[in-house]
Residue frames relative to the residue before (quaternion, step in Angstrom):
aa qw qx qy qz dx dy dz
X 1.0000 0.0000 0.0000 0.0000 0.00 0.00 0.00
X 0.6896 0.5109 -0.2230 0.4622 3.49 0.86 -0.60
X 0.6589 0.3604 -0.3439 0.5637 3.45 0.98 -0.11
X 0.5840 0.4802 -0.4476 0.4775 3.72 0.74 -0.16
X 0.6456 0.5611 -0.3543 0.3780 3.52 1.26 -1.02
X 0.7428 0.4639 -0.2272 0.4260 3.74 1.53 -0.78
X 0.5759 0.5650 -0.3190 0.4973 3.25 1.63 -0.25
X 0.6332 0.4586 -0.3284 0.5300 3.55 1.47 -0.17
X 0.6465 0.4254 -0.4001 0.4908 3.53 0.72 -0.08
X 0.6480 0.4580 -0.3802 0.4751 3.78 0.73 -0.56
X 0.4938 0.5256 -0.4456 0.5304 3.80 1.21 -0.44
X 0.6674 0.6225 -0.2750 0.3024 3.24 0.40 -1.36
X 0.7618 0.4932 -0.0660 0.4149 3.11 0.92 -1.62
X 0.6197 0.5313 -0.2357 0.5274 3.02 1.33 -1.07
X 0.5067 0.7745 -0.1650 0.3408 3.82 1.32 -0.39
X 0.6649 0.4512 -0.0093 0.5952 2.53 1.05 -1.96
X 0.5625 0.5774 -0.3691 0.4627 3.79 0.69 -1.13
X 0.7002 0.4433 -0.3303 0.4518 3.28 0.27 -1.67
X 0.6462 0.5336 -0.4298 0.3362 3.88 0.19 -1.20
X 0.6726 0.6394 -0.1831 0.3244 3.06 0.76 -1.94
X 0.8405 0.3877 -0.1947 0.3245 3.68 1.37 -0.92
X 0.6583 0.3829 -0.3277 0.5592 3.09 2.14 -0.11
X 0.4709 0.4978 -0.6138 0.3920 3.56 1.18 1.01
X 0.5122 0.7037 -0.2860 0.4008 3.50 1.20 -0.31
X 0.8356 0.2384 -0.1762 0.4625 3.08 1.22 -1.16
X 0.4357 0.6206 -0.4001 0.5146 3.45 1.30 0.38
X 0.6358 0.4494 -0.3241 0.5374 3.49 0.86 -1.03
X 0.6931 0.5107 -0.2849 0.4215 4.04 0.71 -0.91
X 0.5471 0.5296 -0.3792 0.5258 3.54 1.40 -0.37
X 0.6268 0.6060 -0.2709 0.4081 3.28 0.49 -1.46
X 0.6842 0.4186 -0.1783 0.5699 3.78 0.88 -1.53
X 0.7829 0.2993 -0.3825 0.3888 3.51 0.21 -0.18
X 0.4980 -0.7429 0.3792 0.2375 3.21 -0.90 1.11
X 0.6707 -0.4428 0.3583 0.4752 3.87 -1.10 -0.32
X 0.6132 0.6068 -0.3442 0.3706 3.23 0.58 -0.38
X 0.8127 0.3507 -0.1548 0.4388 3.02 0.92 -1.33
X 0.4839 0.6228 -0.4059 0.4617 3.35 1.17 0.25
X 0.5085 0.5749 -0.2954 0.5688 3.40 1.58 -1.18
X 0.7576 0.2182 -0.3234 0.5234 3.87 -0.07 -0.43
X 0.5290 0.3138 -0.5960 0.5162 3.94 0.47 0.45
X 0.7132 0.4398 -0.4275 0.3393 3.74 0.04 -0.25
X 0.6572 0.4266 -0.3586 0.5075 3.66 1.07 -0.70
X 0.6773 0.5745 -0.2703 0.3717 3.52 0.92 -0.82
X 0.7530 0.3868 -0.2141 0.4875 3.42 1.42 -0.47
X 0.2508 0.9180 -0.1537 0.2659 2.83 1.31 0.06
X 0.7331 0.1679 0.0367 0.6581 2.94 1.93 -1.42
X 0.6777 -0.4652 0.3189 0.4718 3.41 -0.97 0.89
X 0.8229 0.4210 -0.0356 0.3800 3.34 0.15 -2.22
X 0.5797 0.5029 -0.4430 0.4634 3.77 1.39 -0.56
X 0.6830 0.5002 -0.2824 0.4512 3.76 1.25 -1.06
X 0.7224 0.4640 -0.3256 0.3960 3.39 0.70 -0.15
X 0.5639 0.5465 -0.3428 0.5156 3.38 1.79 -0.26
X 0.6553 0.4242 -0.2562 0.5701 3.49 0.81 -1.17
X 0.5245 0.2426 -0.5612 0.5925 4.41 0.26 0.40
X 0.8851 0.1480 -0.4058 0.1735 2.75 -0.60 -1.03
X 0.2344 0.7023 -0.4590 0.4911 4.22 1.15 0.72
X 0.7412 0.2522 -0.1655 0.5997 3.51 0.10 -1.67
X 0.6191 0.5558 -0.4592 0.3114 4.08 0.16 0.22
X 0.6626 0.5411 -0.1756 0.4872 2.74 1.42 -1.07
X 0.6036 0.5628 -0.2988 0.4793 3.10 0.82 -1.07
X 0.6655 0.4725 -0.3501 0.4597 3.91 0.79 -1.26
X 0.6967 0.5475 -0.3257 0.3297 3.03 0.82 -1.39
X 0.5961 0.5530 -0.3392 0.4731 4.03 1.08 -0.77
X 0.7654 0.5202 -0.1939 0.3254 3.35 0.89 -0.80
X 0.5240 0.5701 -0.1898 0.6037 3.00 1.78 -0.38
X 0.6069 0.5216 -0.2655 0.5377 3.49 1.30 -0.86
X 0.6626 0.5595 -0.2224 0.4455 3.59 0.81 -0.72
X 0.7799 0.2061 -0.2452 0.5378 3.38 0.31 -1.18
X 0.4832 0.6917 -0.3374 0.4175 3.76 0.76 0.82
């Protein structure tokens, strides 16, 4: 009984996550304007422009995260 009782909560949980991230991203579409979508599209465009800008915006998270820590 107890493992059915934790496999429902991690279902559960794992639910809610999932909901929680495409109300997030719908709302983030919505908030970002045309424009900026236009420079993700021109910007991703290339192999090397997309691999500079991740690995840029990683770093960048990754410093910030280091900071407010």
């Amino acid at each position: 009984m107890l493992t059915l009782d934790i496999f429902a909560s991690i279902l559960a949980g794992l639910g809610l996550f999932f909901v929680g991230t495409k109300g997030i991203a719908a709302n983030l579409g919505q908030l970002a304007g045309r424009s900026l979508r236009q420079w993700v599209a021109r910007s991703t465009g290339n192999y090397a422009m997309s691999a500079a800008i991740g690995t840029l915006a990683g770093a960048l998270v990754q410093s910030t995260n280091a900071i407010t820590v």
